[in-house]
PDB file of N, CA, C and O in Angstrom, chain B, residues numbered from 101:
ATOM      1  N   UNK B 101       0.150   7.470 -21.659  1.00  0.00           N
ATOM      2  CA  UNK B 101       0.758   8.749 -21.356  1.00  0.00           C
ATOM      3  C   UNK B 101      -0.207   9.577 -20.535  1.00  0.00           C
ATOM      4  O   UNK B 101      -1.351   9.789 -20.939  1.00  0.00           O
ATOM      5  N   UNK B 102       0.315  10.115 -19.218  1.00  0.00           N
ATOM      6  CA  UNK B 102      -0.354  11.284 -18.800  1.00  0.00           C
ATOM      7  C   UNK B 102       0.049  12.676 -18.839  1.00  0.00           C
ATOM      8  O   UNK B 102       1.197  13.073 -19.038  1.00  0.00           O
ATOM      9  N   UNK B 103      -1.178  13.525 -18.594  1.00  0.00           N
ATOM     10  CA  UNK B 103      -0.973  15.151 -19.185  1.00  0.00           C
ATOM     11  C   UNK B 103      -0.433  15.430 -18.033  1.00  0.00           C
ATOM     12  O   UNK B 103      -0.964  15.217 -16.943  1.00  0.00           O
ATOM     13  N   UNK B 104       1.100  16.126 -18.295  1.00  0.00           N
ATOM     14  CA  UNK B 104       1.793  16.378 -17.088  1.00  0.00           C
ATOM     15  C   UNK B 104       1.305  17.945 -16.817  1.00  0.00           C
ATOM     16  O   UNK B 104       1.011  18.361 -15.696  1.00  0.00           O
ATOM     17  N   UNK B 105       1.252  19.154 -18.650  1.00  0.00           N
ATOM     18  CA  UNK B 105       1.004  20.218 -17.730  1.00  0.00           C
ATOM     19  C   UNK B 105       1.596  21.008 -19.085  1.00  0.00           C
ATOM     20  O   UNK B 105       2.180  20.604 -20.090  1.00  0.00           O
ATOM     21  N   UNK B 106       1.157  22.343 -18.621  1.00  0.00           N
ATOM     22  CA  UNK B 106       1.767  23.470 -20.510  1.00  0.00           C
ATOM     23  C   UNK B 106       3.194  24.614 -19.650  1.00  0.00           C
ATOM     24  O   UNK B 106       3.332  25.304 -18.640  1.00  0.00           O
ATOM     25  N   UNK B 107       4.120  24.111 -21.080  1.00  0.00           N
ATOM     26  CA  UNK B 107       5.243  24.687 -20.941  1.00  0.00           C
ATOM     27  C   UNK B 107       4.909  26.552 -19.583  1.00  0.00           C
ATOM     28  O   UNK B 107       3.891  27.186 -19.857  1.00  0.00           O
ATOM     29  N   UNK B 108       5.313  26.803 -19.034  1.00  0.00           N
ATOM     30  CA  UNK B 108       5.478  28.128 -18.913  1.00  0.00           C
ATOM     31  C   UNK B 108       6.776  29.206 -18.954  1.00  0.00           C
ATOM     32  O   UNK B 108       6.786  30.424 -19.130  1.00  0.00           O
ATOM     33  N   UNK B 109       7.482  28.580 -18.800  1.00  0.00           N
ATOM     34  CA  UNK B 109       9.002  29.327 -19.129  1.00  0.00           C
ATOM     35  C   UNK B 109      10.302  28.446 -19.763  1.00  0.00           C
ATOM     36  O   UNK B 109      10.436  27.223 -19.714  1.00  0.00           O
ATOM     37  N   UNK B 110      10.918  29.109 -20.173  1.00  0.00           N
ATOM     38  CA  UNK B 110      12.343  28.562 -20.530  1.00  0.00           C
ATOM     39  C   UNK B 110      13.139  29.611 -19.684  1.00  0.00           C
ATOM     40  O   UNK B 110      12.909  30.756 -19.295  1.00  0.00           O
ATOM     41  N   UNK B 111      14.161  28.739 -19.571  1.00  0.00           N
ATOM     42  CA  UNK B 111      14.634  29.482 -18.618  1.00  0.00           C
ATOM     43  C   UNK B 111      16.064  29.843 -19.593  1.00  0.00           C
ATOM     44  O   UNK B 111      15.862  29.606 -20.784  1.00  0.00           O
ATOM     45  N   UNK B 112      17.432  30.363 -19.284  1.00  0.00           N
ATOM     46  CA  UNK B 112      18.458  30.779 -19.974  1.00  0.00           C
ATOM     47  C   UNK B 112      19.492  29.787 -20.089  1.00  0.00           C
ATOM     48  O   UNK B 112      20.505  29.850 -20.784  1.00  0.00           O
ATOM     49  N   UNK B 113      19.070  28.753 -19.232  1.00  0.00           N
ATOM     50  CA  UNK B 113      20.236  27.611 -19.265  1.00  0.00           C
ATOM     51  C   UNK B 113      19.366  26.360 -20.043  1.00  0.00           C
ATOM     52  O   UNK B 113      19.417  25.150 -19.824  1.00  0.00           O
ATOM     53  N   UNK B 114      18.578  27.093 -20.998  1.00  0.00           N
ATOM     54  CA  UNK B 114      17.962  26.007 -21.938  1.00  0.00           C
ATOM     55  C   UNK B 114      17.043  24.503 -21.052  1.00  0.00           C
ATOM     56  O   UNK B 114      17.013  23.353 -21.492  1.00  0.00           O
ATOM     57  N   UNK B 115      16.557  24.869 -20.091  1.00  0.00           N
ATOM     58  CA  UNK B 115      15.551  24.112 -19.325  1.00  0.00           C
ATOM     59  C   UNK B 115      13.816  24.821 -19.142  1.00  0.00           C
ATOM     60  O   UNK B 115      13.528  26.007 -18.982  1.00  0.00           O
ATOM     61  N   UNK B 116      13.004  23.793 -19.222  1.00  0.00           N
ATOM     62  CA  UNK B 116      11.388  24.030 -19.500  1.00  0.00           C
ATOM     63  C   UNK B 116      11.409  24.367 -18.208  1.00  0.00           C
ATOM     64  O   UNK B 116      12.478  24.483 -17.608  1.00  0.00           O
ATOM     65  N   UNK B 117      10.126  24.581 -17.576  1.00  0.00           N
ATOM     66  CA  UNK B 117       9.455  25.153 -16.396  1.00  0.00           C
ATOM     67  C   UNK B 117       8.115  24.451 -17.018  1.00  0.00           C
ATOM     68  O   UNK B 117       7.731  24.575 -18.180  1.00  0.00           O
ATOM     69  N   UNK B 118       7.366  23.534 -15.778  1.00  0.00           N
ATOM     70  CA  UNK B 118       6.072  23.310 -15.991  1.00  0.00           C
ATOM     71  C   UNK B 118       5.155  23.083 -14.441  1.00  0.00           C
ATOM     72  O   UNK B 118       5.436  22.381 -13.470  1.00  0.00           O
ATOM     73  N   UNK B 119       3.873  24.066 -14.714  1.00  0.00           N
ATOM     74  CA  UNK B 119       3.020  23.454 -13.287  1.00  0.00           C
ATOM     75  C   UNK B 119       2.783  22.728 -13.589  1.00  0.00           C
ATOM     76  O   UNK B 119       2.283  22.973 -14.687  1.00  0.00           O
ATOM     77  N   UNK B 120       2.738  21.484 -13.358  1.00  0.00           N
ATOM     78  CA  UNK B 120       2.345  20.365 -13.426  1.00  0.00           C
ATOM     79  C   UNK B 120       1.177  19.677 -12.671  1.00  0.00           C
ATOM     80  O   UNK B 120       1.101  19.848 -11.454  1.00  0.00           O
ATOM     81  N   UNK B 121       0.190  18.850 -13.364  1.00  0.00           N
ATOM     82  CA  UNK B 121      -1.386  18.730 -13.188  1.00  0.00           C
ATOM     83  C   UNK B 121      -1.313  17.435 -12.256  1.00  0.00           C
ATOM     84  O   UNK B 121      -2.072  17.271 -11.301  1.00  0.00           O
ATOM     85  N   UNK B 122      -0.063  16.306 -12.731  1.00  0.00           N
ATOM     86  CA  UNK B 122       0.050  15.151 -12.539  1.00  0.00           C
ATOM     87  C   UNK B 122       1.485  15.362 -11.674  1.00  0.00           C
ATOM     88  O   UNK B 122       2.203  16.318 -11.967  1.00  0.00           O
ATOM     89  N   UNK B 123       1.748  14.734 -10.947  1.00  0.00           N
ATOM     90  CA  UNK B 123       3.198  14.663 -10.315  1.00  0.00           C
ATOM     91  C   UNK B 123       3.919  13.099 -10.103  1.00  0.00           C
ATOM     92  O   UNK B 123       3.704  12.153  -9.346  1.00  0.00           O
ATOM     93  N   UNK B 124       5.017  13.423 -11.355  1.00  0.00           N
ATOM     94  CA  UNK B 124       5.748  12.172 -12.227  1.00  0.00           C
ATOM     95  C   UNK B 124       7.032  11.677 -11.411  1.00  0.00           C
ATOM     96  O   UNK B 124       7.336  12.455 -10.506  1.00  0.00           O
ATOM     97  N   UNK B 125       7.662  10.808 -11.507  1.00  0.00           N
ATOM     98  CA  UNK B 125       8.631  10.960 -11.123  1.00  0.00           C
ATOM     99  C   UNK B 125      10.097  11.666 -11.672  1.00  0.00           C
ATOM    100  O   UNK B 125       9.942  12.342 -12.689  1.00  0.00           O
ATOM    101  N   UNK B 126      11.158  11.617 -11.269  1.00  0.00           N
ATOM    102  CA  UNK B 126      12.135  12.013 -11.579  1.00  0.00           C
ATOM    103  C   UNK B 126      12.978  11.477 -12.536  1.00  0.00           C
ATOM    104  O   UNK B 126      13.275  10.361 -12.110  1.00  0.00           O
ATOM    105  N   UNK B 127      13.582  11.685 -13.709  1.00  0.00           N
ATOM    106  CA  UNK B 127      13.787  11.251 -14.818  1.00  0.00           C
ATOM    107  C   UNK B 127      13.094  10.428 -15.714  1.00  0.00           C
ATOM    108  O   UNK B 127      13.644   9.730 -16.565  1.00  0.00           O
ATOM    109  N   UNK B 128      11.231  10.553 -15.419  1.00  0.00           N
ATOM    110  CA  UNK B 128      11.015  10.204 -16.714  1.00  0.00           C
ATOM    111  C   UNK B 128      10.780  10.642 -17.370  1.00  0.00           C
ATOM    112  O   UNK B 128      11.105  11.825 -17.270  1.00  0.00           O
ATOM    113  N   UNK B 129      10.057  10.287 -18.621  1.00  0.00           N
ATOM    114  CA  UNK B 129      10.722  10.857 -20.159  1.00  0.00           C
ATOM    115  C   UNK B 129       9.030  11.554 -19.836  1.00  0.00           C
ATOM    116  O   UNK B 129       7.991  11.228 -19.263  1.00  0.00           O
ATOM    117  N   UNK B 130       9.675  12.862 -20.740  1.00  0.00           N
ATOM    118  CA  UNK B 130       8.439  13.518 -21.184  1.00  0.00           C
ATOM    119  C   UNK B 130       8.375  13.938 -22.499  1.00  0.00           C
ATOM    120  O   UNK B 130       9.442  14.289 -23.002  1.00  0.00           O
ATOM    121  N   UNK B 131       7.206  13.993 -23.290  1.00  0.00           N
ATOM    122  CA  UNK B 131       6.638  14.167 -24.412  1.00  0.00           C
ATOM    123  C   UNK B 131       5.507  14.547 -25.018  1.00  0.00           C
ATOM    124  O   UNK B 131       4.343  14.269 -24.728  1.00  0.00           O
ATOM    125  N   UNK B 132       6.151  15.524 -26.306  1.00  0.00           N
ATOM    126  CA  UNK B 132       5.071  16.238 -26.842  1.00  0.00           C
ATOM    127  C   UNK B 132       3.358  15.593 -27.626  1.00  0.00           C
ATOM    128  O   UNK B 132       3.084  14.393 -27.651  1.00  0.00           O
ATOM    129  N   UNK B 133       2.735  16.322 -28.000  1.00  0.00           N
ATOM    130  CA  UNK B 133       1.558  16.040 -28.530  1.00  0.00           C
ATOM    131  C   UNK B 133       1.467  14.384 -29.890  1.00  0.00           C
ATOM    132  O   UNK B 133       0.761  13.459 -30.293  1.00  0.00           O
ATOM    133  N   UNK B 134       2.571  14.955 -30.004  1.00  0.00           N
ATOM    134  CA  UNK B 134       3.039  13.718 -31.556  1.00  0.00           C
ATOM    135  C   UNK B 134       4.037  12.437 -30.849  1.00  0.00           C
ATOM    136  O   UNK B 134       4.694  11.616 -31.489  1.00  0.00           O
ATOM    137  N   UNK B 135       3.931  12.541 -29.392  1.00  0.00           N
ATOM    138  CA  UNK B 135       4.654  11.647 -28.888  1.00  0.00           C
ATOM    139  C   UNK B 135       6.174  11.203 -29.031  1.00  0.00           C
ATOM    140  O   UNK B 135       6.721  10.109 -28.892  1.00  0.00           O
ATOM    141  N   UNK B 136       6.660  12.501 -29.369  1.00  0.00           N
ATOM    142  CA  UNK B 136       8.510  12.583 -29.755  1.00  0.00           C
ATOM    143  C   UNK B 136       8.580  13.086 -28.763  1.00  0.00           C
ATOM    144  O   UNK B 136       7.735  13.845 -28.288  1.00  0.00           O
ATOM    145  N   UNK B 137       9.636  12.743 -28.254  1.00  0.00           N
ATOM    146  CA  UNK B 137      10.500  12.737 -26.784  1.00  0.00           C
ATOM    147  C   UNK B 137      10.886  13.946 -26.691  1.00  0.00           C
ATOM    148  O   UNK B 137      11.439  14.443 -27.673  1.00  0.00           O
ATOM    149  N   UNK B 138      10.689  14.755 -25.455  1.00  0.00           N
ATOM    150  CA  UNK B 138      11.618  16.016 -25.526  1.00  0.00           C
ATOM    151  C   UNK B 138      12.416  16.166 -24.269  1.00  0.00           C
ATOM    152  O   UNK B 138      13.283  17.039 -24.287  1.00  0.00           O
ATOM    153  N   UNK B 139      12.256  15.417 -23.119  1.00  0.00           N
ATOM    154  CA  UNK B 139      13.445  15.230 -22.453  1.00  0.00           C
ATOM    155  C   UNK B 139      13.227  14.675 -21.169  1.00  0.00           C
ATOM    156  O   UNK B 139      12.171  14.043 -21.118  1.00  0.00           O
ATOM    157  N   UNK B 140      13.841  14.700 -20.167  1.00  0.00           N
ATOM    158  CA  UNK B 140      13.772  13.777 -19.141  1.00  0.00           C
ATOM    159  C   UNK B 140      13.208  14.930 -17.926  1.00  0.00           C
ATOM    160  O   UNK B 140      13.585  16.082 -18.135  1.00  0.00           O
ATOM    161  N   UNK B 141      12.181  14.670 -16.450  1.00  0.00           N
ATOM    162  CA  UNK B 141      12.359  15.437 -15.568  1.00  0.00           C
ATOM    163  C   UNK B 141      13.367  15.627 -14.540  1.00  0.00           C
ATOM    164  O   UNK B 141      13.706  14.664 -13.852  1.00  0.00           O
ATOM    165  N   UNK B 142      13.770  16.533 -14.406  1.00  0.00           N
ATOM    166  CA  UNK B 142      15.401  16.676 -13.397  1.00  0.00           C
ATOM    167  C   UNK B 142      14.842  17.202 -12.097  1.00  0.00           C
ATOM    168  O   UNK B 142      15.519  16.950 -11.100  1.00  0.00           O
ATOM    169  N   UNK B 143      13.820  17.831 -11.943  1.00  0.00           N
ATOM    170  CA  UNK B 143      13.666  18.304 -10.342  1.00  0.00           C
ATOM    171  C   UNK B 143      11.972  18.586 -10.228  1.00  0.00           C
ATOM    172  O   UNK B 143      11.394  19.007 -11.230  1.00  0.00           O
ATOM    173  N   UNK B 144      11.336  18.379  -9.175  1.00  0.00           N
ATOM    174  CA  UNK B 144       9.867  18.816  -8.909  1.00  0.00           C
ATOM    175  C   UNK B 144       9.985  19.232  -6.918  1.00  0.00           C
ATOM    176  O   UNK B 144      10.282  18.683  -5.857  1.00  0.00           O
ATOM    177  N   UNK B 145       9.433  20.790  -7.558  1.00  0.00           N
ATOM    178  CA  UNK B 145       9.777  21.652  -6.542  1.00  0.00           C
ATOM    179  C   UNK B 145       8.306  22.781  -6.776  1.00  0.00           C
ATOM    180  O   UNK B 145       7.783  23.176  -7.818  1.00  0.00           O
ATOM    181  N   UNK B 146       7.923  23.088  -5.150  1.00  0.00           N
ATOM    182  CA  UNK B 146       7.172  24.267  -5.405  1.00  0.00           C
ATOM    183  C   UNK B 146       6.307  23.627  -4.193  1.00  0.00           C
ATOM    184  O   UNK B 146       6.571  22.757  -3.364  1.00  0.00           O
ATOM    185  N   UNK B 147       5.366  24.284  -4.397  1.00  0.00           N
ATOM    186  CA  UNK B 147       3.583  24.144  -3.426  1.00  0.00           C
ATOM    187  C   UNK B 147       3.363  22.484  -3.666  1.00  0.00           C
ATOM    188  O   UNK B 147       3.533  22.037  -4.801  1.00  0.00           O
ATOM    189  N   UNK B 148       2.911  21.434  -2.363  1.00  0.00           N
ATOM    190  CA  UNK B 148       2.407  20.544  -3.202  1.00  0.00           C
ATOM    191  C   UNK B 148       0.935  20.336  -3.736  1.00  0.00           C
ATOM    192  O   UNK B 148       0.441  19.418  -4.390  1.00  0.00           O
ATOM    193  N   UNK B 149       0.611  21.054  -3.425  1.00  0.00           N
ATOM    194  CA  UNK B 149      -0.929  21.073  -4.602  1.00  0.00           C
ATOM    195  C   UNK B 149      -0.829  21.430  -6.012  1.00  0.00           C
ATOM    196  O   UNK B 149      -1.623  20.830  -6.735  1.00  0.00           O
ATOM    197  N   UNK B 150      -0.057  22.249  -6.570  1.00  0.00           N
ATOM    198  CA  UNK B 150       0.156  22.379  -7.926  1.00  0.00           C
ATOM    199  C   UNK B 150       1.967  22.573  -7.856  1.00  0.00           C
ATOM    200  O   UNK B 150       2.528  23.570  -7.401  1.00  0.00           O
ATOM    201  N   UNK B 151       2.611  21.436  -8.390  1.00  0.00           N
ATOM    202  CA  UNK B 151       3.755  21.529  -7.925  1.00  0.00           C
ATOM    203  C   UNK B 151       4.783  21.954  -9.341  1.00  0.00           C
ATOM    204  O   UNK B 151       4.106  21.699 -10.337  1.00  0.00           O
ATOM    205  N   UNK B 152       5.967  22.428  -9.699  1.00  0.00           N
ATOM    206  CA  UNK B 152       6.734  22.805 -11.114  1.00  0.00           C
ATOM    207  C   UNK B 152       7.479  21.832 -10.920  1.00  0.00           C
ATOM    208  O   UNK B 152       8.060  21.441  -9.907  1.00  0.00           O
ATOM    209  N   UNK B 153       7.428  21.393 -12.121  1.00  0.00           N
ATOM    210  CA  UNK B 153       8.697  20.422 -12.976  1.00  0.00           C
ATOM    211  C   UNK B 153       9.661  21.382 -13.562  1.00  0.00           C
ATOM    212  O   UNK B 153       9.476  22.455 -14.135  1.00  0.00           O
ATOM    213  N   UNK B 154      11.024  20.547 -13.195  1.00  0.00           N
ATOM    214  CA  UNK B 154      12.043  21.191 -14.001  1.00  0.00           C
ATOM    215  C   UNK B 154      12.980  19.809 -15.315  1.00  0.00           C
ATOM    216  O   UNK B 154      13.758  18.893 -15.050  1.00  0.00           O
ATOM    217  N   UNK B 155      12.430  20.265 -16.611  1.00  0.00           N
ATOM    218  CA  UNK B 155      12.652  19.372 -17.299  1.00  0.00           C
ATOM    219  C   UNK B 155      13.815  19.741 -18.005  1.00  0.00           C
ATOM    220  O   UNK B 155      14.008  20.956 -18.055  1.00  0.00           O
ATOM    221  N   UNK B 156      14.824  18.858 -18.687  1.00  0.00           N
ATOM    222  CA  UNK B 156      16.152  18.615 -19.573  1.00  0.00           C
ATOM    223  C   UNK B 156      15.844  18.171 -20.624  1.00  0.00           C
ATOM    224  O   UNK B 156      15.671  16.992 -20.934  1.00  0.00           O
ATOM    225  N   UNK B 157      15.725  19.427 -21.463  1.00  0.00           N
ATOM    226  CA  UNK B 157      15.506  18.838 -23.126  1.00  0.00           C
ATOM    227  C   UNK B 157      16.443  18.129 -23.561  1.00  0.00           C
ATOM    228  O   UNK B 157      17.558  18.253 -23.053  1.00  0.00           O
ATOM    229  N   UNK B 158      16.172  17.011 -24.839  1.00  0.00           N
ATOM    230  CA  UNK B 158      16.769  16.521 -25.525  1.00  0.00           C
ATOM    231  C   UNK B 158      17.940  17.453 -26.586  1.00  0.00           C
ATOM    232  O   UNK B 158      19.171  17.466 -26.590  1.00  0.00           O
ATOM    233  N   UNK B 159      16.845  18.239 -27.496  1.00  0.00           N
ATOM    234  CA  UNK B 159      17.351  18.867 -28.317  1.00  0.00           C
ATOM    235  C   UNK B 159      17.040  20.481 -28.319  1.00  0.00           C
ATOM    236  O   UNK B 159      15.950  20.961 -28.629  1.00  0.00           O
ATOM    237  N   UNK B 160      18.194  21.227 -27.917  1.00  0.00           N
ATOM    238  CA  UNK B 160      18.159  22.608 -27.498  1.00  0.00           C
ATOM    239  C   UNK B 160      17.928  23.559 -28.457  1.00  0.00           C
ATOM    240  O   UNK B 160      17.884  24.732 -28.086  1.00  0.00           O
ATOM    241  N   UNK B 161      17.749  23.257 -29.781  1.00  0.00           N
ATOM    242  CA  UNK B 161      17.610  23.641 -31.076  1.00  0.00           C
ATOM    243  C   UNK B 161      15.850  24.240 -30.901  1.00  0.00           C
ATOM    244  O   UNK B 161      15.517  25.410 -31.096  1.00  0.00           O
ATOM    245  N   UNK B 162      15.086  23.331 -30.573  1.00  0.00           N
ATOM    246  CA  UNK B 162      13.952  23.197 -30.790  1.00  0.00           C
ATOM    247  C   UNK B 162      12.951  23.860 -29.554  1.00  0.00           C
ATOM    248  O   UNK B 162      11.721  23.830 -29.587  1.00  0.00           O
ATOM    249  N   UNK B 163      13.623  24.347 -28.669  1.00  0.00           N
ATOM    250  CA  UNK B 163      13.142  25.279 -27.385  1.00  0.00           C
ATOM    251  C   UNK B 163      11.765  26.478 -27.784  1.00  0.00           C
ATOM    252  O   UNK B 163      10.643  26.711 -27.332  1.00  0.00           O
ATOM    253  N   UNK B 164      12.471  26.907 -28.670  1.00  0.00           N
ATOM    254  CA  UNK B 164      11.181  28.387 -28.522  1.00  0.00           C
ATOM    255  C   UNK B 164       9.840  27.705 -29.160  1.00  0.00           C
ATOM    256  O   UNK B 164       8.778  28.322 -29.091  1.00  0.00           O
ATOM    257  N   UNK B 165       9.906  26.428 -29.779  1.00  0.00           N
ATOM    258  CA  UNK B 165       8.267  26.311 -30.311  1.00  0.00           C
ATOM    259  C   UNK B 165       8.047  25.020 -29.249  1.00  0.00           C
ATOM    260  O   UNK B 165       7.527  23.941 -29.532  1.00  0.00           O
ATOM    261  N   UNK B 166       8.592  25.440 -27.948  1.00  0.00           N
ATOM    262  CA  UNK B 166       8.073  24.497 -27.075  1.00  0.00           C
ATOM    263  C   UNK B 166       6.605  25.132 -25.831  1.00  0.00           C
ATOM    264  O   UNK B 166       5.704  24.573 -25.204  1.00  0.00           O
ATOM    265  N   UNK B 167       7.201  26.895 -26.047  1.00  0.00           N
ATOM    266  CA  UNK B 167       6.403  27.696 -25.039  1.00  0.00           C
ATOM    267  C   UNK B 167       5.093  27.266 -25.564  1.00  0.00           C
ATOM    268  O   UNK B 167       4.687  27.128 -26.718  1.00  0.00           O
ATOM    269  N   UNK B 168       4.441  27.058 -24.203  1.00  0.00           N
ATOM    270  CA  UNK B 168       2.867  27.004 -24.219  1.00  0.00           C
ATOM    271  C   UNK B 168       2.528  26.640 -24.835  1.00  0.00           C
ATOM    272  O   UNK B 168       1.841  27.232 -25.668  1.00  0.00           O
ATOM    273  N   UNK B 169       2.874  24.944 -24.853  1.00  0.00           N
ATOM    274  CA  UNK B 169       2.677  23.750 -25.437  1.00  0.00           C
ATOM    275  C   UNK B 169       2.039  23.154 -24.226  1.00  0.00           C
ATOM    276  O   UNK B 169       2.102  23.783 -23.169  1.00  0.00           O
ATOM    277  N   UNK B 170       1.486  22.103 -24.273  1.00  0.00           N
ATOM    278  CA  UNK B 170       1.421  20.696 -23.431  1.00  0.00           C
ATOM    279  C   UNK B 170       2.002  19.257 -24.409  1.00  0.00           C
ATOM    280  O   UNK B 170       2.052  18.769 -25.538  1.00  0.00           O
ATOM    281  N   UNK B 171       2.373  19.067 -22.944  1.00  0.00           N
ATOM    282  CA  UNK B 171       3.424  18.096 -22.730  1.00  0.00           C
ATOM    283  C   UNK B 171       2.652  16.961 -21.841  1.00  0.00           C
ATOM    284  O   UNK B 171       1.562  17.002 -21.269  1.00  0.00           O
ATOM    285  N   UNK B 172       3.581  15.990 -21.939  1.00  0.00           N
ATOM    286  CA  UNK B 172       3.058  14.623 -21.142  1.00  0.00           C
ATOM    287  C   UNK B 172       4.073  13.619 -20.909  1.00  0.00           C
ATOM    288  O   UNK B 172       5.069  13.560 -21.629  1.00  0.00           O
ATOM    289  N   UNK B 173       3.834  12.658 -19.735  1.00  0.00           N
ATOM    290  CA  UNK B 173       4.943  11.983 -19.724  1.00  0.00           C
ATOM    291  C   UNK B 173       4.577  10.363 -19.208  1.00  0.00           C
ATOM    292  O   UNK B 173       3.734  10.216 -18.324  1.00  0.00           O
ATOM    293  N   UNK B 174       5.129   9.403 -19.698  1.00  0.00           N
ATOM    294  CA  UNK B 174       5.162   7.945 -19.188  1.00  0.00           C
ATOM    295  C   UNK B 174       6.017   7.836 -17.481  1.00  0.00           C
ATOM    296  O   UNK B 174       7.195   8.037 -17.183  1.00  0.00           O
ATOM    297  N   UNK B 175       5.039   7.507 -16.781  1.00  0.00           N
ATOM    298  CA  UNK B 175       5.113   6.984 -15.765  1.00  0.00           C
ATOM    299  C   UNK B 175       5.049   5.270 -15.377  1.00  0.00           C
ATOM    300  O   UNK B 175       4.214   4.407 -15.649  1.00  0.00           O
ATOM    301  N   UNK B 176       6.089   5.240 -14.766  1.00  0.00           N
ATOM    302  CA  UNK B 176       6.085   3.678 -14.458  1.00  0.00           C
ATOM    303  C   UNK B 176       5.072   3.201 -13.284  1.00  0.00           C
ATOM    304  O   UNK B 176       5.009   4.131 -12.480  1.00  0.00           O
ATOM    305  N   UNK B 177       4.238   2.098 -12.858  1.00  0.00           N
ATOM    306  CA  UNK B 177       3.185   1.713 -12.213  1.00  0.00           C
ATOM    307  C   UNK B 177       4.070   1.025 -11.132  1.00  0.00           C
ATOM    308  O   UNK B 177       4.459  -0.117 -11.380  1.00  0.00           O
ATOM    309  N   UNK B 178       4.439   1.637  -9.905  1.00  0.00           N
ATOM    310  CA  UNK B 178       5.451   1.255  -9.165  1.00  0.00           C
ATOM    311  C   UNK B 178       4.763   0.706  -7.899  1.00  0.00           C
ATOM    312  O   UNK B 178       5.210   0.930  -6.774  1.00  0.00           O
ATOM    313  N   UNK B 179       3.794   0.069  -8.105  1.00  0.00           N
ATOM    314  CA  UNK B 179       2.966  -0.688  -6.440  1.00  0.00           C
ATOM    315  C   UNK B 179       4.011  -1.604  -5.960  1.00  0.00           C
ATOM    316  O   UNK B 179       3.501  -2.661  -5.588  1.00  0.00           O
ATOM    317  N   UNK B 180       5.235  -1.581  -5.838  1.00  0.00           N
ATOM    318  CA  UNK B 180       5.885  -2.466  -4.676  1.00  0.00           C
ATOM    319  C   UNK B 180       6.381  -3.947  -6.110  1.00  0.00           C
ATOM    320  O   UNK B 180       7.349  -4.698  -6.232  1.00  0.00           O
ATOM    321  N   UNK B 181       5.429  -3.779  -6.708  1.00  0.00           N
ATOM    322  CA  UNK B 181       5.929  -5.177  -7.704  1.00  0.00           C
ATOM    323  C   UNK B 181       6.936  -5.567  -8.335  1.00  0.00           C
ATOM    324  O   UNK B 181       7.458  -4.714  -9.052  1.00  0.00           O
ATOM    325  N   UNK B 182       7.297  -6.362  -8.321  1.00  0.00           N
ATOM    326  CA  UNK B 182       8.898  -6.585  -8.883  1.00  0.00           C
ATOM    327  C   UNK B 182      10.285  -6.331  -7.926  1.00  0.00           C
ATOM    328  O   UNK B 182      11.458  -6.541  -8.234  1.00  0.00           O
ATOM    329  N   UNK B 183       9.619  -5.703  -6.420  1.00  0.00           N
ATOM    330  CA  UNK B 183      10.636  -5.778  -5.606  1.00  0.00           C
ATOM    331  C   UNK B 183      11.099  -7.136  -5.131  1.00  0.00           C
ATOM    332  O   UNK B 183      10.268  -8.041  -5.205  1.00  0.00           O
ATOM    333  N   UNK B 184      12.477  -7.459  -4.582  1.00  0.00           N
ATOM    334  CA  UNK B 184      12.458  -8.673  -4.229  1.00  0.00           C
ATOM    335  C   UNK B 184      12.208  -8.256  -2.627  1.00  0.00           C
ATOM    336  O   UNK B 184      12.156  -7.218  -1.968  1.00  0.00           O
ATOM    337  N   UNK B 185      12.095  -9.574  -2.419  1.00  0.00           N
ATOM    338  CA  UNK B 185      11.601 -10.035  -0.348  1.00  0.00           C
ATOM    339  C   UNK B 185      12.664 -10.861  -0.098  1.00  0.00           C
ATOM    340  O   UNK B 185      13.276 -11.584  -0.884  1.00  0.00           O
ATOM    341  N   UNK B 186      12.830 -10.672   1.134  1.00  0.00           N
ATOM    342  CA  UNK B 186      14.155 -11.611   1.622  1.00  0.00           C
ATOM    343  C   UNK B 186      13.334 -12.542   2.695  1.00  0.00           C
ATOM    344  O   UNK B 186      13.923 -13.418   3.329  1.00  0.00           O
TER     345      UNK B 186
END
């Protein structure tokens, strides 16, 4: 797992806001300190030197003890491998 970056906003339509340290791709899973899933990334937008993630929680219940947390997320190792060649 890498440290993607600490919550900074929720927004009103129940989605995180994060600057992000590492820049992940798009729908993968991100997760808290105890390694329980809290949701997928849906958009990365902003400056590209320190760029914001816009993440889709799992469970919307559990939002307010997410502020100014860090978070992290599994990234897949995508060097070209496993593509096919014609």
């Amino acid at each position: 797992m890498e440290f993607l970056g600490e919550v900074e906003t929720i927004t009103d339509e129940g989605r995180l806001i994060v600057r992000a340290t590492a820049l992940p791709d798009v729908n993968s899973p991100v997760f808290d300190q105890r390694e329980r899933k809290i949701g997928t990334v849906k958009r990365v937008f902003g400056p590209v030197d320190s760029p914001y993630v816009t993440i889709l929680p799992v469970d919307k219940e559990r939002l307010s003890g997410l502020a100014h947390k860090k978070i992290y997320f599994k990234g897949e190792n995508t060097n070209g491998k496993g593509k096919r060649r014609n």
